[in-house]
C-alpha positions, -999 to 999 in steps of 0.1 A, spaced: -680 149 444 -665 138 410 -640 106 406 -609 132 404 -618 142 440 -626 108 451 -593 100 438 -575 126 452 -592 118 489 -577 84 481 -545 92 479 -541 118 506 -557 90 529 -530 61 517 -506 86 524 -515 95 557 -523 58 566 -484 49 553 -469 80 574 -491 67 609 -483 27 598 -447 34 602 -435 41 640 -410 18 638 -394 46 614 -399 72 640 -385 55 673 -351 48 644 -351 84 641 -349 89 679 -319 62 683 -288 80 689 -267 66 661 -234 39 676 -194 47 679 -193 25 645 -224 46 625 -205 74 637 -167 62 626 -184 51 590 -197 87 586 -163 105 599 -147 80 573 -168 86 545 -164 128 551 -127 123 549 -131 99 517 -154 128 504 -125 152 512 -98 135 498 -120 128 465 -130 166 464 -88 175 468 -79 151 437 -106 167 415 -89 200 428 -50 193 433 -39 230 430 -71 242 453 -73 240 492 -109 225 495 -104 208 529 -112 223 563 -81 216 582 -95 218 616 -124 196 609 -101 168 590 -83 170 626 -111 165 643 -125 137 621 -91 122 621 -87 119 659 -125 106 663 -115 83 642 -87 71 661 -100 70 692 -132 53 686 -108 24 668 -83 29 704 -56 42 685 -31 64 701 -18 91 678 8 122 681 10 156 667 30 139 637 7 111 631 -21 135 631 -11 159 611 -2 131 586 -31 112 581 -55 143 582 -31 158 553 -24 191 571 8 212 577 30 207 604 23 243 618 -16 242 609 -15 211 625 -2 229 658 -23 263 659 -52 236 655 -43 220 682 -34 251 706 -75 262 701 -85 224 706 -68 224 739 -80 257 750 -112 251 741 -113 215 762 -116 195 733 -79 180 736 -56 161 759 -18 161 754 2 137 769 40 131 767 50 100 749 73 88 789 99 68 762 103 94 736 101 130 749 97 145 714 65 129 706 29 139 723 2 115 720 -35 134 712 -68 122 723 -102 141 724 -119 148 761 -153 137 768 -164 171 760 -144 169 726 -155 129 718 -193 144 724 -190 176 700 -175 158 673 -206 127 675 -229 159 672 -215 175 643 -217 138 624 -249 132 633 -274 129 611 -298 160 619 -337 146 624 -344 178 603 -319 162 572 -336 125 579 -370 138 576 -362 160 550 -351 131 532 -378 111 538 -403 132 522 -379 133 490 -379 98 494 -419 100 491 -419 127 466 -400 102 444 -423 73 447 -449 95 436 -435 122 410 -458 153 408 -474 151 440 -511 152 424 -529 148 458 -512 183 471 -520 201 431 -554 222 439 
């Protein structure tokens, strides 16, 4: 066995030693993320959204349902009430989008409407359990897209990867 060898042995077992060091890491992985890790991602999609739509003002590059969705997470996890109007206000989406949306939502289960008792015309929104649940999955970090970032992570500490070069 030659010193490149030796060396490469090394390496492979420092890596494998950091990766079986590090359960603390892996038990992180498991814990579902809170209602606020889960508002500051919502916010930060919309932030992305918005930022995308200013580098493209004359192109739709928002997904309306999902800015709904996002919106009305939002809202509720910081106990909000909002209507129709509100909604369709802060998530930047047409009155009439904002409605058809809406009309799947609550067919679907995701939605509750409930008229405003002192002001007929309005109609207060709120996601069902089934809705609230849903929308905490699809912001939620995959395990797949955490460990898949962790091994760029390790690729970048160690540019080349020589211990996995035959």
């Amino acid at each position: 066995m030659n010193s490149q060898e030796r060396e490469r042995i090394a390496r492979i077992t420092l890596l494998l030693n950091e990766l079986l060091s590090a359960p603390e890491q892996q038990t992180s992985l498991e814990t579902p993320p809170s209602t606020a890790d889960l508002v500051a991602i919502a916010k930060s999609e919309i932030r992305a959204r918005r930022h995308r739509q200013e580098l493209f003002p004359n192109i739709q590059v928002a997904d309306p349902a999902w800015d709904l969705m996002l919106e009305l997470f939002i809202n509720q996890a910081e106990g909000r009430r909002i209507s129709v109007t509100g909604l369709g206000l802060s998530a930047n989406v047409p009155g009439a989008t904002v409605l058809r949306w809406l009309a799947m939502f609550h067919e679907s289960g995701l939605i509750l409407r409930e008229p405003d008792s002192a002001d007929r015309r309005r109609i207060w929104v709120s996601l069902t359990e089934s809705g609230w649940e849903k929308i905490a999955l699809g912001i939620t970090p995959s395990k797949a897209g955490q460990q898949s970032q962790r091994s760029e992570r390790a690729e970048e500490k160690s540019p080349g990867s020589p211990w996995l070069a035959a």
